[in-house]
VOTINU-924571 format. One record per residue (C-alpha): residue number from 1; x, z, y. Coordinates in Angstrom, 1 decimal. Layout:
N
  nr     px     pz     py
 NUM      X      Z      Y
...
This chain:
442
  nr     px     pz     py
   1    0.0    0.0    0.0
   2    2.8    0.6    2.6
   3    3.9   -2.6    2.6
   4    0.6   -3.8    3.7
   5   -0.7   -1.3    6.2
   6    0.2   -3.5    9.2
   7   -2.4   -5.7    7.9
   8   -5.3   -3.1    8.1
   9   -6.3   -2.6   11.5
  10   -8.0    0.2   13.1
  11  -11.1    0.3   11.0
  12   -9.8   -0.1    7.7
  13   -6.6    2.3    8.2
  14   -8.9    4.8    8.9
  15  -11.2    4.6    5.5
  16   -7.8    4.6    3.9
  17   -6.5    7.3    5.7
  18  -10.3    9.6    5.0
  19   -9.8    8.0    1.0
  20   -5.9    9.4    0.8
  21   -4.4    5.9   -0.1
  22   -2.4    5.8    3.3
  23   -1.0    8.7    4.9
  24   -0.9    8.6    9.1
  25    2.8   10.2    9.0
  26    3.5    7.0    6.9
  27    1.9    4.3    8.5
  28    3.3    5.4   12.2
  29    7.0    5.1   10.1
  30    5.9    1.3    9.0
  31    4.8    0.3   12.4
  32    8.2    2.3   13.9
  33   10.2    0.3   11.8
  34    8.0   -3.5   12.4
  35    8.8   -2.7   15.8
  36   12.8   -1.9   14.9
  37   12.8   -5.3   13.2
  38   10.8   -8.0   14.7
  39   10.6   -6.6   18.7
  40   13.8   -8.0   19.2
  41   12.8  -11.2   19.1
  42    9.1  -10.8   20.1
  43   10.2   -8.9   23.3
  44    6.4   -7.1   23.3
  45    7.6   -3.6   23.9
  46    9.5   -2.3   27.1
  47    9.4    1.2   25.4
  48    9.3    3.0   22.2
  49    8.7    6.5   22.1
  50    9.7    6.9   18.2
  51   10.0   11.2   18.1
  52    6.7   11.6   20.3
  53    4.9    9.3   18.1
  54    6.1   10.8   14.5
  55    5.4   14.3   16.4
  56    1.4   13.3   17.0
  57    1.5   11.9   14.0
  58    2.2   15.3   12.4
  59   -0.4   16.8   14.1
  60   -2.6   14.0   13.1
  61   -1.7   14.8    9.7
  62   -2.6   18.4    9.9
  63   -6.1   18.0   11.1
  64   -6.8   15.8    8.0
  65   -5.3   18.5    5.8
  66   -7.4   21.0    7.7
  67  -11.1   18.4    7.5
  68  -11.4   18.1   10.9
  69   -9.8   14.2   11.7
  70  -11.3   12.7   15.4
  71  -12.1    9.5   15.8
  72   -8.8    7.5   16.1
  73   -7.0    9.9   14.1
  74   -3.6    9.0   13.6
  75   -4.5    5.5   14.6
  76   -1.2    3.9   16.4
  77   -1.8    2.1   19.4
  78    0.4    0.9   22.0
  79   -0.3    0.3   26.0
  80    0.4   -2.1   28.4
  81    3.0   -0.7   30.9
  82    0.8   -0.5   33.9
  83   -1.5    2.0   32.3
  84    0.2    5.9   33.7
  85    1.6    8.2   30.7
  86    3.0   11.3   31.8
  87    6.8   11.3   31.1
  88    7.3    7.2   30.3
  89    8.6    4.3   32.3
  90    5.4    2.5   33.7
  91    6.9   -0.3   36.0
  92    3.9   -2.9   36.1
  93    6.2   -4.9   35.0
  94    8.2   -5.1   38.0
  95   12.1   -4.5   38.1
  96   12.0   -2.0   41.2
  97    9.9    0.0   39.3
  98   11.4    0.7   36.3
  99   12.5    4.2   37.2
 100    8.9    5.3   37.8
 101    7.9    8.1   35.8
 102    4.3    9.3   36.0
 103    3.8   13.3   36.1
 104   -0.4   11.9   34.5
 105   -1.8   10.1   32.1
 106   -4.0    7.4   33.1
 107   -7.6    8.7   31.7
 108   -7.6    6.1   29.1
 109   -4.7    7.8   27.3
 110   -6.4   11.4   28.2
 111   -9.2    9.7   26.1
 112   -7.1    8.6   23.4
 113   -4.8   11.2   22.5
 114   -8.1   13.5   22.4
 115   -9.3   11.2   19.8
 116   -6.2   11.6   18.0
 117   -4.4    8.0   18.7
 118   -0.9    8.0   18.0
 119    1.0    6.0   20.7
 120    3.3    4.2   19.6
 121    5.0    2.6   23.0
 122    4.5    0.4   26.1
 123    4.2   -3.3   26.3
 124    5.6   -5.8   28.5
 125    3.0   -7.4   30.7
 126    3.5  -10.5   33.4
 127    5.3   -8.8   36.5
 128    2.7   -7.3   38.7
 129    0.3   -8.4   36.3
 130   -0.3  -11.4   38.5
 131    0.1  -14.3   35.8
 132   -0.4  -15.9   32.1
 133    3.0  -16.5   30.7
 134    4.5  -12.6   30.3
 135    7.8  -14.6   30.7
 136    9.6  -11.6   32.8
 137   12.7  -11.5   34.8
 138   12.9   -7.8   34.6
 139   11.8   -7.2   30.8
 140   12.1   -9.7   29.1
 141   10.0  -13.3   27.9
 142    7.8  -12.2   25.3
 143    7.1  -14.9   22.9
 144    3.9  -16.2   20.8
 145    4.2  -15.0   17.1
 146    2.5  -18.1   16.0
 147    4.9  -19.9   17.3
 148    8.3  -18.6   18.9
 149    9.3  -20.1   22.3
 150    5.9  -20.2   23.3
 151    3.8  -17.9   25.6
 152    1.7  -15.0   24.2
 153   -0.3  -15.5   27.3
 154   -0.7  -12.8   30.3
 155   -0.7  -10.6   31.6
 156   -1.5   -8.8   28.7
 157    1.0  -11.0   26.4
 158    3.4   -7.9   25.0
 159   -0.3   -6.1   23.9
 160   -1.5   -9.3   22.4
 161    1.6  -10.0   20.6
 162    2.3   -6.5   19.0
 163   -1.2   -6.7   17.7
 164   -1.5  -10.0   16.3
 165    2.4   -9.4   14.8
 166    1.4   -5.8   13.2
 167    3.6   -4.0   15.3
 168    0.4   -1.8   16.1
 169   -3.1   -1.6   14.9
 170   -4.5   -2.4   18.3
 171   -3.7   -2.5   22.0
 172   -4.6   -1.8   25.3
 173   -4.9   -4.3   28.4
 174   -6.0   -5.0   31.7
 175   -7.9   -7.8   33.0
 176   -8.4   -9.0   36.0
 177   -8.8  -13.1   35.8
 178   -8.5  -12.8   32.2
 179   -5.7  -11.2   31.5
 180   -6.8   -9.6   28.3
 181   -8.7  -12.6   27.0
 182   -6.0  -15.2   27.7
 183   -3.1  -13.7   25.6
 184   -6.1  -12.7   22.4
 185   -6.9  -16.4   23.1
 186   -3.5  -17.4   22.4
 187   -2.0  -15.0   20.2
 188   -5.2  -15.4   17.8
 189   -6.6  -11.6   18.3
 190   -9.8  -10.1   19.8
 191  -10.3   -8.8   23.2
 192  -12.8   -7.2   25.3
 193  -12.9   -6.8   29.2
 194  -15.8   -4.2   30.0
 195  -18.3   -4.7   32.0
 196  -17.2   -3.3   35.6
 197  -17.0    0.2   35.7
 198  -17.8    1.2   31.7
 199  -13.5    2.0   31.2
 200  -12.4    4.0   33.9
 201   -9.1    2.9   35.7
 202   -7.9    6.2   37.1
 203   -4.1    5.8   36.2
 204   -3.8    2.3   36.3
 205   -1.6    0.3   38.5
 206   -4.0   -1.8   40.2
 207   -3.6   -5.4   40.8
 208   -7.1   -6.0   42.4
 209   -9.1   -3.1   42.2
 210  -12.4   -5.3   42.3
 211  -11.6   -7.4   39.4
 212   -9.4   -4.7   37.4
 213  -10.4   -3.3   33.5
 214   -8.8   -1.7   31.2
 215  -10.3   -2.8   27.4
 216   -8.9   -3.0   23.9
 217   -7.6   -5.9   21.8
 218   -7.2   -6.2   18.0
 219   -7.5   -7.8   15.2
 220  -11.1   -7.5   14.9
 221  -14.5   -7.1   16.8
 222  -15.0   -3.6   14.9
 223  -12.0   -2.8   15.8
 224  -12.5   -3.1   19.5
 225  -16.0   -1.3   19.4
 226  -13.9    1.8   17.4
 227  -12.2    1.6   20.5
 228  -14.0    1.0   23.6
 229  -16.6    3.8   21.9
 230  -13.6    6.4   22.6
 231  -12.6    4.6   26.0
 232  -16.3    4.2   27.7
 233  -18.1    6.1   30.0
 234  -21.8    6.3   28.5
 235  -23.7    3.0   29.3
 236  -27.1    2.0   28.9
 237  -28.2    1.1   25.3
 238  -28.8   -3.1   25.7
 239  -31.2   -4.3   23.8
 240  -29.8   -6.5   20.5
 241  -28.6  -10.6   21.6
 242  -31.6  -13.4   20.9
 243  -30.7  -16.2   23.0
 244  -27.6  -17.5   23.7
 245  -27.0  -20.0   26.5
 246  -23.9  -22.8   26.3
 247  -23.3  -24.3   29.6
 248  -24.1  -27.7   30.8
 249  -23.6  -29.9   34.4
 250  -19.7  -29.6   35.1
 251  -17.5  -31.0   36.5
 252  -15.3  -28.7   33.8
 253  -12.0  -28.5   32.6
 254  -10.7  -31.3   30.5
 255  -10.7  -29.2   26.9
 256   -8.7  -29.5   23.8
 257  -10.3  -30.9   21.2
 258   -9.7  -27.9   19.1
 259  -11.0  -25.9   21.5
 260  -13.9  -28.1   21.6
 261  -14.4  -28.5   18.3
 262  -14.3  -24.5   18.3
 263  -17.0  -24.1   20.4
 264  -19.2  -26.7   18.7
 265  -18.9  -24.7   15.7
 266  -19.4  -21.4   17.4
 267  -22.9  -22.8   18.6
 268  -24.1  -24.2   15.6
 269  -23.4  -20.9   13.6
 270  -25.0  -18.5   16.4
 271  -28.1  -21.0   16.2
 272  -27.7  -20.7   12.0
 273  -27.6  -17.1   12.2
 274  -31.5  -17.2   13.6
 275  -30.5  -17.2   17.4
 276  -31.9  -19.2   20.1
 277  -29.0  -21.2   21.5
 278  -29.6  -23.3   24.7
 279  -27.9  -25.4   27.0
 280  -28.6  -24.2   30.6
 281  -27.4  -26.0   34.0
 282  -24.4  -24.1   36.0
 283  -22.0  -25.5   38.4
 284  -18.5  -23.9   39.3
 285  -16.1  -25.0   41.5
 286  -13.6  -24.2   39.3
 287  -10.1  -25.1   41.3
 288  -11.7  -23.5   44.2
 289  -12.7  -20.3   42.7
 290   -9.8  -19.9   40.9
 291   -7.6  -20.4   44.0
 292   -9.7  -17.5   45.7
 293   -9.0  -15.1   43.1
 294   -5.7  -15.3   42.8
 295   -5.6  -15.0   46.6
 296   -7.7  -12.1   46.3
 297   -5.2  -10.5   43.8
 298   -2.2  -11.5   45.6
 299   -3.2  -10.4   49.1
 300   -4.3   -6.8   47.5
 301   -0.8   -7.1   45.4
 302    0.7   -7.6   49.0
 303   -0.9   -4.4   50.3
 304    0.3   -2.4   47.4
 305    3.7   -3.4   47.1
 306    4.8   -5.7   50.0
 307    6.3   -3.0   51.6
 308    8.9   -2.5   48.2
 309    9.3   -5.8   48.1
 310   10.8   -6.3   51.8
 311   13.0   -2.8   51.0
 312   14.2   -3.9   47.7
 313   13.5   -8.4   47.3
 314   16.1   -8.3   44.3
 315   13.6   -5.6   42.3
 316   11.5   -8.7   42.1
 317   11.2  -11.9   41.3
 318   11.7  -15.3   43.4
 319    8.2  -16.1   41.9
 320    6.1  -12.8   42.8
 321    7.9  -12.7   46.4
 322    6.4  -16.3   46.5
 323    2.7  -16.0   45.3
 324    3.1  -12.6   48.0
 325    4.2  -14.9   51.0
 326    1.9  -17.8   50.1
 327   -1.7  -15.2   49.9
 328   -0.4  -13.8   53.2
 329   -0.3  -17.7   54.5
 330   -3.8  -17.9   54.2
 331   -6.0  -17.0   56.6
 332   -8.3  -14.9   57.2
 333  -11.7  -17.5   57.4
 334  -10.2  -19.2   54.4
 335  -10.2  -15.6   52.7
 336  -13.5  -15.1   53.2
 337  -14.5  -18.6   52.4
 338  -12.9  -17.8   49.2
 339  -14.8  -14.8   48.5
 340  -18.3  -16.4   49.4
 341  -16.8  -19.1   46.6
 342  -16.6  -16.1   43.8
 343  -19.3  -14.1   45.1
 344  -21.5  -17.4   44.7
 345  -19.9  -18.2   41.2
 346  -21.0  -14.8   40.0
 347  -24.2  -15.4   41.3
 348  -24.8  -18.6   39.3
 349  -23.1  -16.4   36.3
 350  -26.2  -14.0   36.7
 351  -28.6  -16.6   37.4
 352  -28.2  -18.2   33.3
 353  -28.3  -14.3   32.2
 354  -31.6  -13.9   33.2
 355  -32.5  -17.3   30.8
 356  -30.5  -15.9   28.2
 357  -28.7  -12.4   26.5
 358  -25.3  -14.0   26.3
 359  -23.6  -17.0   27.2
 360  -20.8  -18.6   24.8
 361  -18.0  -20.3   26.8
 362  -14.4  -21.5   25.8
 363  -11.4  -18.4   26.4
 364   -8.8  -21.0   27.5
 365   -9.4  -24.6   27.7
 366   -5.8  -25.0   25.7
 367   -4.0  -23.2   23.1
 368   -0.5  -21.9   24.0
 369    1.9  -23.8   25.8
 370    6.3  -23.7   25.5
 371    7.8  -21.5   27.8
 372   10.1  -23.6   29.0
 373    6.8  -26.2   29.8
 374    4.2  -26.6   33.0
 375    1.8  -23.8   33.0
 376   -1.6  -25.6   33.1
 377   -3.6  -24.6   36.1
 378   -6.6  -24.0   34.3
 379   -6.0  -21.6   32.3
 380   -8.2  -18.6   33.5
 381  -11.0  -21.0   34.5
 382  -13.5  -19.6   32.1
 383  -12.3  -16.0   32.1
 384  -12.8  -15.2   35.9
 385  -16.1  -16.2   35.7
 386  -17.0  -12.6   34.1
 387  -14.6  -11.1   36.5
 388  -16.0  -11.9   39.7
 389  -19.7  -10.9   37.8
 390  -18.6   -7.7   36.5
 391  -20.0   -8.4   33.3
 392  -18.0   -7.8   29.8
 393  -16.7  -10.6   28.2
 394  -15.3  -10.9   24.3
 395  -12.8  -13.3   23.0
 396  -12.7  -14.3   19.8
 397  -10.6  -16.7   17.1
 398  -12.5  -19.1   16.5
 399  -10.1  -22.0   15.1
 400   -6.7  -23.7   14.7
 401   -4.7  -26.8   16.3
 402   -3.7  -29.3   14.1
 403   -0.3  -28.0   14.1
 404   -1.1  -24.5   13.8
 405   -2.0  -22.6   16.8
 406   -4.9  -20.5   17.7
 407   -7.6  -21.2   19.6
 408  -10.5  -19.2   20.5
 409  -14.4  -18.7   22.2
 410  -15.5  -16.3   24.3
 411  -18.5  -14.1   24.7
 412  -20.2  -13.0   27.9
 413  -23.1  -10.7   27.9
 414  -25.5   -8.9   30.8
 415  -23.9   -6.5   33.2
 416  -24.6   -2.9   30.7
 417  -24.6   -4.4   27.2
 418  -20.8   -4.4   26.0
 419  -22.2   -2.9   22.6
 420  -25.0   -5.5   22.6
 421  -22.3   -8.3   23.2
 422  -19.6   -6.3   20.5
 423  -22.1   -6.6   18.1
 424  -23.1  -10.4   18.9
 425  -19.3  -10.3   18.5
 426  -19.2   -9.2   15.1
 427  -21.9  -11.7   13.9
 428  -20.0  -14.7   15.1
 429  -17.0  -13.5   13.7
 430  -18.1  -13.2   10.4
 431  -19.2  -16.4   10.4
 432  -15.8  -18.2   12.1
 433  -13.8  -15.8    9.8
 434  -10.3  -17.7   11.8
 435   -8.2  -14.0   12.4
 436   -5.2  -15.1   10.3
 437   -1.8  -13.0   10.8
 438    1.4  -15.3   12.0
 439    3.0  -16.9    9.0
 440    6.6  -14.5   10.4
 441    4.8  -11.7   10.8
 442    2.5  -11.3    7.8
């Protein structure tokens, strides 16, 4: 068994931690040691905390000897390095801060060690979390474990890549334009972005405070829910997904055919599975939109760390000084030109969620892409969409390239109904059945 507990995930290493087959002390020493072996090359941690982790393993290990386990127990997990733990380096991802030492965990990991999560670490992230590639100056270029030399996507790439290469049983992101769902889109993993406001962000380092979740990624839509059921602030109880709306009347991003053949197949198994699937007309300016959020992040970026960035330029990048100077170009009727833009595009989001419980939509409009290649400009086009809404959103494998990368749909439900749209989740899921570990990594 310990030579496949990487391949359990959260749900299933808890059964076999309840049944006796696994024991938490050794799986946190399998995941310690997939981390010792393959992160080298992955680059998805910026630290391990190896004697913290065996130590809460222990105490894991106690409470199941004593009968009373929590609800992660002994799970390990790791963190994206802009989410606060008291005592370890969170830097955002940015080189100037790689000193900073938080005296507080973020309330996520108050939540999470109180379930009994064993933390394994912190992952690298896109610096400032204001990108897709999590190719980092300061900490490193993490790469795709479906295929090396190629992005894991941002800025959650380091969390996406640990998960889908077992070097945890799941993960924790941030989103903002997509951030979580990009990098499970590309890596071939689940995420969920929250609905606005069900994940609190005390303890995060913001990038746009608006926009900003925290939500889990894994290997699995149960294992998200096991998750976001310890993370979430009590919501409303939604009721169960009937009709699902696809989206017709463009002009839309030019799609892979993998990724459209993805989504035809998500459709026709939704509608096979007895719901009421339905095209409905929506319109987004999508190059305009997307230019305003990114202003949006960058400007608010500015405000947060401009002033560390004209102290100390060589703690960052040639790139992030660059997106900075170029959203402080922009004036301020363009700004808000830019926010009637995503304001409206959330408005026609909401408009098709009062015809329908959920709409299904691509992740990415291409699989991952070569480092060393262009980054194509649309890829957060679909993910902002539940951004600028509020509204959670769910990405899911949902196919392969031809030559062997992952592609992926995505979910997005009513503002309130995460656990309506986690179970929808599930349902597809089960019927796509495309989670497959890298062929390295398995």
């Amino acid at each position: 068994m310990a030579a496949g507990i990487h391949a359990l995930g959260v749900v299933s290493l808890l059964e076999a931690f309840r049944a006796g087959r696994v024991s938490v002390v050794a799986a946190t020493d399998h995941y310690l040691e997939r981390i010792g072996r393959h992160d080298p090359v992955l680059k998805a941690f910026t630290h391990v905390d190896a004697g913290g982790a065996r130590a809460a393993a222990a105490a894991s290990a106690a409470r199941f000897d004593a009968g009373t386990p929590r609800a992660l127990e002994g799970v390990p997990i790791a963190l994206k390095a802009n989410i606060d733990v008291a005592g370890w380096p969170v830097h955002g991802g940015m080189g100037a801060f790689a000193g900073r030492i938080p005296d507080a965990d973020a309330e996520v990991v108050t939540r999470l060690k109180a379930a009994g999560a064993v933390i394994l670490g912190l992952t690298n992230l896109h610096e400032g979390a204001l990108g897709a590639t999590t190719d980092n100056a300061a900490f490193g270029r993490t790469q795709n474990p479906h295929r090396p030399g190629f992005t894991a996507g941002g800025s959650s790439g380091g969390s996406a890549a640990a998960v889908a290469a077992g070097l945890c049983a799941a993960a924790l992101g941030t989103d903002t334009l997509g951030s979580i769902r990009i990098p499970a889109s590309y890596c071939g993993i689940t995420g969920l972005k929250p609905g606005f406001g069900r994940v609190p962000t005390a303890g995060l380092m913001h990038l746009a405070e608006r926009l900003d979740c925290i939500g889990p990624m894994a290997r699995s839509v149960g294992d998200c829910a096991a998750l976001f059921e310890v993370l979430a602030n009590p919501g409303p109880e939604a009721p169960p997904v009937q009709r699902v709306a696809t989206l017709s009347g463009g002009p839309d991003p030019e799609l892979h055919p993998a990724v459209a053949a993805a989504l035809r197949l998500a459709a026709a198994l939704l509608e096979g599975s007895g719901l009421r699937v339905e095209a409905q007309q929506a319109r987004f300016d999508h190059g305009r939109i997307r230019l305003a959020g990114f202003v949006e992040a960058a400007l608010e970026a500015d405000r947060r760390f401009g002033a560390d960035v004209a102290r100390n330029p060589q703690g960052f990048s040639e790139t992030f000084r660059s997106h900075l100077a170029f959203a402080r170009g922009i004036d301020a009727a363009t700004v808000a030109q830019g926010r009637r833009a995503t304001d409206q595009a959330a408005a026609e989001l909401q408009a098709v969620l009062q015809l329908a419980d959920a709409v299904l939509l691509p992740t990415t409009p291409q699989p991952a892409f070569a480092h060393d290649g262009p980054v194509p400009v649309t890829v957060a086009d679909y993910t902002a969409l539940a951004n600028f809404a509020g509204l959670p959103a769910l990405s899911i494998p949902a196919g392969w390239t031809k030559d062997g990368l992952p592609v992926a749909v995505q979910l997005v439900g009513r503002a309130g109904a995460d656990t309506a749209l986690l179970a929808l989740g599930a349902t597809l899921e089960a019927a796509l059945n495309a989670w497959a570990p890298p062929k390295e990594f398995g």
